[in-house]
C-alpha positions in Angstrom: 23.5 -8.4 19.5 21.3 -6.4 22.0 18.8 -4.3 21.0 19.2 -0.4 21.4 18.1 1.0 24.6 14.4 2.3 24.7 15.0 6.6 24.1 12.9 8.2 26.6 10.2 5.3 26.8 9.3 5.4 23.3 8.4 2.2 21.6 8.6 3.5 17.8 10.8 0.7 16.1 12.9 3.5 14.1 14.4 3.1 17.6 16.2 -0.1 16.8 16.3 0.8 13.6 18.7 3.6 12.8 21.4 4.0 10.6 23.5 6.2 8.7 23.5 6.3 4.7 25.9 8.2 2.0 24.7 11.7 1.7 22.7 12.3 -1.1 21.5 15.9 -2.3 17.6 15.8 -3.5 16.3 18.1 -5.6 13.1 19.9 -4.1 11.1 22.9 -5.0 11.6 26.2 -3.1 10.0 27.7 0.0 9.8 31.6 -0.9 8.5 34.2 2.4 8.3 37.9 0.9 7.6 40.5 4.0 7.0 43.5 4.3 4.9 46.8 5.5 1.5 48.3 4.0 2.4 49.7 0.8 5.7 48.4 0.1 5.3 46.3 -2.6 4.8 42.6 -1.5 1.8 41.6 -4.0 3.8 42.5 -7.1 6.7 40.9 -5.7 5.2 37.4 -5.3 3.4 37.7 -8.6 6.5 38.8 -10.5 9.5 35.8 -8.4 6.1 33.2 -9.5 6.5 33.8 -12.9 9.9 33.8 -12.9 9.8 30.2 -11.1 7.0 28.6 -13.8 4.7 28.7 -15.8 1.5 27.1 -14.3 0.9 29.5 -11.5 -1.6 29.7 -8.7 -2.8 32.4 -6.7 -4.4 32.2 -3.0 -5.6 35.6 -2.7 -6.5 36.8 1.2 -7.8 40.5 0.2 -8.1 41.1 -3.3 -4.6 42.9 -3.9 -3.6 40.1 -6.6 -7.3 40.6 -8.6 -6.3 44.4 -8.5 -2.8 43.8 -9.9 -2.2 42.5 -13.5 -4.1 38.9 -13.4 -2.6 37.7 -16.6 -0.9 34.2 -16.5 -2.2 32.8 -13.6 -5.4 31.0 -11.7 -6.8 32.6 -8.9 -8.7 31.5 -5.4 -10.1 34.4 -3.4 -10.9 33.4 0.2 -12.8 35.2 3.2 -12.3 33.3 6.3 -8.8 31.7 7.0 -9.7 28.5 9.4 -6.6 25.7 8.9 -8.7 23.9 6.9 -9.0 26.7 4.0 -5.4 26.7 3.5 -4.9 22.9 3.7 -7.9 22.5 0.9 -6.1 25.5 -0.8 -2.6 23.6 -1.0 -4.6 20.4 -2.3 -6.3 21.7 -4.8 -3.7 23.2 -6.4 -0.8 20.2 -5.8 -3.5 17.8 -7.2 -4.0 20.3 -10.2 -0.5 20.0 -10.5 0.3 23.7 -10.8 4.5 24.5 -10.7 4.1 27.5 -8.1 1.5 28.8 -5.4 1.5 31.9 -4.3 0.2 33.1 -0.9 -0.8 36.8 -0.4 -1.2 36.8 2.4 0.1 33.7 4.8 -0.7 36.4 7.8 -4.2 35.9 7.3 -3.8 31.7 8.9 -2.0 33.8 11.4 -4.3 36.8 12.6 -7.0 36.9 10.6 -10.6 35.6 10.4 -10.9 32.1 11.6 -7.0 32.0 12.1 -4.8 30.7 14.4 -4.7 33.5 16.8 -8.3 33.8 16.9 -9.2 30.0 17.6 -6.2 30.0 20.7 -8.7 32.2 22.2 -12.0 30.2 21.9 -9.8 27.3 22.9 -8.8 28.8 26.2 -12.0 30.2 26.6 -14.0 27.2 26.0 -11.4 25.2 28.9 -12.6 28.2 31.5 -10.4 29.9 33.9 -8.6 27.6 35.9 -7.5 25.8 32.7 -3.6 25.7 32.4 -2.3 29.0 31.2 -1.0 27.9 27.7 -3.9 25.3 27.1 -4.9 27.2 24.3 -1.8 26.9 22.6 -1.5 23.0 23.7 -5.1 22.2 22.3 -4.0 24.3 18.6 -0.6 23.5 18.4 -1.2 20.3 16.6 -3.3 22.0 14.0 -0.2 24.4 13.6 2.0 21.7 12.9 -0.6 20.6 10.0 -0.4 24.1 8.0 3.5 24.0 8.2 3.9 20.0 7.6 1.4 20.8 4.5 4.1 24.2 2.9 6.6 22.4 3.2 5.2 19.2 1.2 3.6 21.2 -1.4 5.0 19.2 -4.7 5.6 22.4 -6.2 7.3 25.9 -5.5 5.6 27.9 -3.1 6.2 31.9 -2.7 3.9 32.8 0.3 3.7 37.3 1.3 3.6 38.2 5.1 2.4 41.4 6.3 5.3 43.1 8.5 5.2 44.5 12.2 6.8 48.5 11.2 8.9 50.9 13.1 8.1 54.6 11.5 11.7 56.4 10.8 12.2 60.1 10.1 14.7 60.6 7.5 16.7 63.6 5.9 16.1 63.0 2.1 17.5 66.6 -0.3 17.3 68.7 2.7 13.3 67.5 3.9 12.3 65.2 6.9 10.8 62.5 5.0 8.2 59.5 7.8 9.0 55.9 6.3 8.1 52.8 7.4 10.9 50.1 8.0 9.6 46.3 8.6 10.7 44.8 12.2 9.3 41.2 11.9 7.1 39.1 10.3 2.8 38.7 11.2 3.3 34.8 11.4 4.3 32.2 14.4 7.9 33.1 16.0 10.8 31.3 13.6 8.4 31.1 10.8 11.3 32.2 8.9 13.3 28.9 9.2 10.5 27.1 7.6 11.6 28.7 4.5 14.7 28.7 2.1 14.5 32.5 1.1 13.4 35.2 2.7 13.3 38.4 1.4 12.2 41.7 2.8 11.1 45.1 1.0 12.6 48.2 1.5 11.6 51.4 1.1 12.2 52.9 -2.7 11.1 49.7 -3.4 14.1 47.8 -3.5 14.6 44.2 -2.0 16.6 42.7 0.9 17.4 39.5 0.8 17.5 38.6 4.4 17.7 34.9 4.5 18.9 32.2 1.7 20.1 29.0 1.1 20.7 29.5 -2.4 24.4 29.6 -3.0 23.5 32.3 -5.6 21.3 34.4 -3.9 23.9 35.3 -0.6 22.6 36.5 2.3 22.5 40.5 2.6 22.2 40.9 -1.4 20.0 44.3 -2.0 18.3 44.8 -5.4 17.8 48.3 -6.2 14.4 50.1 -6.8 15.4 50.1 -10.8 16.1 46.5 -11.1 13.3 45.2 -9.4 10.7 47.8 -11.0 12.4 46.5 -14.3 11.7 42.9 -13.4 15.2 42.3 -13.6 16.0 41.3 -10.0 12.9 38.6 -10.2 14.7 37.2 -13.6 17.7 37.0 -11.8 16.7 35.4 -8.1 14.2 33.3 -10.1 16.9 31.7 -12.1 19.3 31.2 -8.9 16.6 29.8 -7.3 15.8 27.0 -9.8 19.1 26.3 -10.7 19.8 25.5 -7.2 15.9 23.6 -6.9 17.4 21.2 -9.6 20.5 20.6 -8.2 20.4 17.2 -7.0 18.6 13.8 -7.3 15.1 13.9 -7.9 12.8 10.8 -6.5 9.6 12.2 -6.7 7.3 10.9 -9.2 5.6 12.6 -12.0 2.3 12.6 -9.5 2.4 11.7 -5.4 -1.7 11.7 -5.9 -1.9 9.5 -8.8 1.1 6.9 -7.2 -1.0 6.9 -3.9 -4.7 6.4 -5.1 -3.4 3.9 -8.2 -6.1 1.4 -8.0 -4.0 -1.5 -8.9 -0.7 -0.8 -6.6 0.0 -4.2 -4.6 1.2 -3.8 -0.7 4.6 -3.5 -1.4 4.3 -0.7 -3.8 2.3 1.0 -1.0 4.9 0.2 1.2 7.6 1.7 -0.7 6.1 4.9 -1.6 5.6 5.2 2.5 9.4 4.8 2.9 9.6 7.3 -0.4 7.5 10.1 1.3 9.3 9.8 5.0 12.8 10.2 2.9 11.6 13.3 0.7 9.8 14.5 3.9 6.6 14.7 1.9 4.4 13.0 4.4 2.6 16.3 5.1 1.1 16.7 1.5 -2.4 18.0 1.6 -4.7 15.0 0.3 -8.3 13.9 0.9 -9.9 10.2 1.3 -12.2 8.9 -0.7 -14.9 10.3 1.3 -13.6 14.1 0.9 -12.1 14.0 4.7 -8.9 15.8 5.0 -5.7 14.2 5.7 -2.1 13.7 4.9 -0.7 12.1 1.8 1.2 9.8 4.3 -2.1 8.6 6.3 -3.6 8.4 3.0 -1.0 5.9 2.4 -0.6 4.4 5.7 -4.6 3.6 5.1 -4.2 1.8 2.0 -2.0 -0.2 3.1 -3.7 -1.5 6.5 -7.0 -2.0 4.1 -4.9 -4.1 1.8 -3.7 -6.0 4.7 -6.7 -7.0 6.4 -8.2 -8.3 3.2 -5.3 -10.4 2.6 -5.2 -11.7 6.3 -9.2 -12.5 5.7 -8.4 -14.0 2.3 -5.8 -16.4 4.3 -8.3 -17.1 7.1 -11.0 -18.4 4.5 -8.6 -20.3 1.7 -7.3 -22.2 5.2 -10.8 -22.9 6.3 -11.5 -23.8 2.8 -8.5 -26.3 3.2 -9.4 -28.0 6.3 -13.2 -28.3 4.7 -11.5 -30.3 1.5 -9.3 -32.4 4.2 -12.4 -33.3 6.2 -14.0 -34.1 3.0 -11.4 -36.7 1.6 -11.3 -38.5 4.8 -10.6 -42.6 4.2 -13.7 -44.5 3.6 -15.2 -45.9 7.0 -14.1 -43.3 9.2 -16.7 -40.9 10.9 -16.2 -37.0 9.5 -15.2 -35.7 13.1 -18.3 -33.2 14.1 -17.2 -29.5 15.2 -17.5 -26.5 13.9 -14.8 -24.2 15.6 -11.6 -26.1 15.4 -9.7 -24.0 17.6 -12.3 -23.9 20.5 -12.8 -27.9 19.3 -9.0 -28.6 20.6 -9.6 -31.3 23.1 -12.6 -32.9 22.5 -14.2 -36.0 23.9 -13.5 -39.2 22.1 -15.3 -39.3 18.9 -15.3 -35.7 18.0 -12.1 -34.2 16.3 -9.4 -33.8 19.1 -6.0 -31.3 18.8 -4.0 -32.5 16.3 -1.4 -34.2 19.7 -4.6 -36.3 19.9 -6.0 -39.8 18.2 -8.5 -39.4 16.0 -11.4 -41.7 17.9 -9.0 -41.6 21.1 -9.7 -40.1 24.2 -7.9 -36.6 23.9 -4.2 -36.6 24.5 -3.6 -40.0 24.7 -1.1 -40.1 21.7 2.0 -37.9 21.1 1.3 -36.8 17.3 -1.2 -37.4 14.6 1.8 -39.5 12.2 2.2 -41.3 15.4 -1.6 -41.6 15.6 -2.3 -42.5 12.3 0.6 -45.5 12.4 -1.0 -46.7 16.1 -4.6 -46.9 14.4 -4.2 -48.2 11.0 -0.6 -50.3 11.4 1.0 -47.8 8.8 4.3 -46.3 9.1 4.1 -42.5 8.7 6.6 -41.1 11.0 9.1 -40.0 8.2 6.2 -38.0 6.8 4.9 -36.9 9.8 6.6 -37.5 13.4 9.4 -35.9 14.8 12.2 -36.4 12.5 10.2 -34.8 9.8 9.5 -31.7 12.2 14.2 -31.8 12.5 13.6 -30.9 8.6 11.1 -28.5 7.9 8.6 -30.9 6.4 6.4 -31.3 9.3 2.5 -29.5 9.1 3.0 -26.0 9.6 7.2 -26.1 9.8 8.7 -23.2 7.9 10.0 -23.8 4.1 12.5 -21.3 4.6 15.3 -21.4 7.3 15.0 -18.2 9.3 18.5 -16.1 9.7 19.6 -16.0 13.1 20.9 -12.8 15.0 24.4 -11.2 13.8 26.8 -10.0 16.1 28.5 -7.2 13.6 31.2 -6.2 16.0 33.7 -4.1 13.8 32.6 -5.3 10.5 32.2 -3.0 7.7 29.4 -0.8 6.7 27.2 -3.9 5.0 27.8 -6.1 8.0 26.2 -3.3 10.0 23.7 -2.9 7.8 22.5 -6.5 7.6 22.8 -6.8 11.2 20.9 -3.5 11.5 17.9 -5.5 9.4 18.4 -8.9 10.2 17.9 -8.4 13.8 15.3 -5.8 14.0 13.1 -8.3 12.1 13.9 -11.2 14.2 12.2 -9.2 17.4 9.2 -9.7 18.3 8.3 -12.4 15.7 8.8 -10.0 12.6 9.8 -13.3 10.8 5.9 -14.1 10.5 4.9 -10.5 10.0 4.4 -10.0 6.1 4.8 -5.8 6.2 8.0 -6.4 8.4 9.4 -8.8 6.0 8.4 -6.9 3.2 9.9 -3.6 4.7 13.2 -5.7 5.4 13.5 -6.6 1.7 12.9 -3.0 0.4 15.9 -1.4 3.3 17.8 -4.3 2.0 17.8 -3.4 -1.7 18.4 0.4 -0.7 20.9 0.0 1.2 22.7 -2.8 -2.0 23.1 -5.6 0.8 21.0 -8.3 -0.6 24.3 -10.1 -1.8 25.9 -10.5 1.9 25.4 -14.1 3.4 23.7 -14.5 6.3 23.8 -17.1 8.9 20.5 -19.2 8.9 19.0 -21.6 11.4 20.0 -24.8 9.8 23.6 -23.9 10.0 23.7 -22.8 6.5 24.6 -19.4 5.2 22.4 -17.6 2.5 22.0 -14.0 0.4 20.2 -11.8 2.8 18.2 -11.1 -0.9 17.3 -14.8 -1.6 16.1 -15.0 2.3 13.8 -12.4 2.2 12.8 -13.2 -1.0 11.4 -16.9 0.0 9.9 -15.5 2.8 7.5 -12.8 1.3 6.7 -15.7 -1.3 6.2 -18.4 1.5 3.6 -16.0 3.3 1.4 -15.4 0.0 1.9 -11.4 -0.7 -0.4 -10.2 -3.2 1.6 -8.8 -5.8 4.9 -9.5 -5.0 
């Protein structure tokens, strides 16, 4: 079965490795924008929809409004300066504290004020001098950007975040007088901020709420809560309730903690592994985390970190338990024979007569001379080893260094059914590029397979037998020595 074709160059190998599964609804907290103009109402908005989402509240206050307002019921963090970093230490703090909701007042702040986006656009384009591309200050930031919004969107709890409002000023008839009021146009954030969010409401004047954008079945597009209602609280009781009932629709993977599962001292390489494939399914790579050090990062690099430590300390604990081996070998040499002298045997391959040759030398022969060290052995010392170590043994997987376990060979799935594409989708995107000796391939293999419920289908294997894709897999993680497995 060929590969897929390469998409645009890339070399990712999700590009051989795509497939469709059942849909599934997941349960996920809610992304809340309030806007509106000066005066309209926005702080006691997000206070009030907070409370009505939980209990454990958090408030990141940009310019005081919510320490003016009643400050009963929830934490607060009052900040000055609004560089990326701020917010992203903000969001950690809190998600590690394990608070239900966070409320920003204001997000505009990341976006115009001190230290914000806007501002550091412009020392980027100034510090690349004027015959710098024309958007370069946007090219060098726009990464950052993507940080802020990865990091809302992977908070582990709800998040109801206020943006100040660009205004048009009407002049309306009200019981006979010309009354100036102050309608909001857009939001003071990045262009299609909005769709980074599930609701979006706006505030009207008379202080009554438009509800502008919503997934919520609930909560329909173009509902309007009067002035009464939501100066009663009761429109905040009532979105609040739509809101989580429609948060808790659906199947929840998370775990009690994403810190505590990715900094658990004692979690093995394979539950590293599948709490990497758990984050890029609940899109929760972007959570706001620290290393050990106190250096910013993602929950998924955190993650991804672990993991490549673990792995080098296993491949270095492999390296010195098989130099530990050939010591104990060269140690129990038969009586009379000379220990061979060398101290590197892979730059030792070769050597004169005397020294320790490759192993398709004689030991004491001049190098290359004999086909294989059974061979060898049986040419030196009249004994008949061949069965245990010449050809016919490497025909049945008993040879030095032969593979216990029969690999599976590449499936052709034509029109089978979904498992057959499944397994095929598995089988042969581990069988490129040596994945069969790659213990995080194998091991990734083996966790697809048991989400996808195909470890009972058979598989064709090299020596002409068929086997559970399951079993396989299984074998093989054990024959290359995972920690933990």
């Amino acid at each position: 079965m060929a590969s897929a074709p390469a998409i645009l160059g890339t070399t990712s190998p999700l590009a051989t490795d795509l497939h469709f599964r059942p849909a599934q609804r997941l349960a996920r907290p809610a992304r809340v924008l309030i806007e509106g103009a000066p005066g309209s109402g926005r702080t006691p908005a997000a206070l009030a929809l907070s409370a009505a989402l939980g209990t454990r509240r958090a408030v990141i206050d940009t310019d005081g409004s919510a320490n003016r307002r009643d400050s009963t019921g929830f934490n607060i963090l009052e900040l000055t300066s609004f560089a990326p970093d701020q917010l992203l230490s903000a969001l950690y703090i809190a998600g590690s504290q394990r608070y239900e909701v966070v409320a920003i007042d204001s997000l505009s702040a990341w976006w115009s004020g001190r230290g914000g986006l806007l501002e550091l656009v412009d020392q980027a384009a100034a510090a690349a001098g004027p015959k710098a591309e024309k958007n370069i200050g946007w090219i060098a930031m726009r990464p950052t950007e993507r940080r802020m919004t990865d990091a809302l969107a992977a908070f582990p709890g709800h998040v109801v975040a206020t943006a100040r409002s660009t205004t048009e000023t009407l002049l309306e008839v009200v019981d006979g007088q010309t009354i100036p009021r102050q309608y909001a146009l857009r939001p003071e954030l990045r262009p299609g901020a909005e769709s980074d969010f599930d609701v979006v409401l706006t505030m009207l004047p008379g202080h009554s709420i438009l509800v502008r954008k919503s997934r919520v079945p609930n909560l329909p597009d173009g509902t309007i809560y009067s002035g009464e209602s939501v100066l009663s609280g009761a429109a905040y009781t009532d979105m609040g309730a739509a809101i989580l009932a429609w948060t808790r629709n659906g199947i929840n993977l998370a775990p009690e903690d994403w810190y505590a599962a990715a900094q658990e001292p004692q979690a093995t390489e394979r539950q590293l592994i599948e709490l990497e494939l758990l984050l890029e399914r609940t899109r929760m790579e972007g959570m706001a985390a620290r290393e050990h050090d106190g250096t910013l990062c993602t929950l998924g690099d955190l993650v991804r970190n672990r993991i490549r430590i673990q792995r080098e300390a296993r491949e270095r604990a492999e390296k010195e338990e098989a130099q530990e081996r050939r010591r104990l070998e060269r140690s129990q040499q038969p009586a009379g024979r000379t220990p061979p002298q060398y101290t590197n045997p892979e730059t030792d391959w070769g050597a004169p007569a005397g020294a320790w040759p490759a192993p398709n030398a004689g030991w004491g022969s001049p190098a290359g001379t004999w086909p294989n060290p059974g061979a060898d052995w049986n040419a030196a010392h009249g004994e008949d080893t061949s069965a245990a170590f010449g050809p016919e043994a490497e025909s049945q997987g008993t040879a030095p260094g032969s593979e216990a376990v029969s690999r599976p060979q590449e499936i052709d799935a034509g029109d089978g059914d979904d498992d057959v594409q499944a397994v095929a989708g598995i089988v042969n995107r581990l069988m490129e590029n040596d994945g069969w000796s790659d213990l995080t391939r194998v091991l990734r293999a083996a966790v697809r397979a048991t989400e996808l419920g195909v470890n009972g289908v058979r598989v064709p294997c090299a020596d002409d037998q068929t086997r559970p894709l399951g079993e396989v897999l299984k074998a093989r993680t054990a024959e290359l020595k995972v920690p933990g497995s």
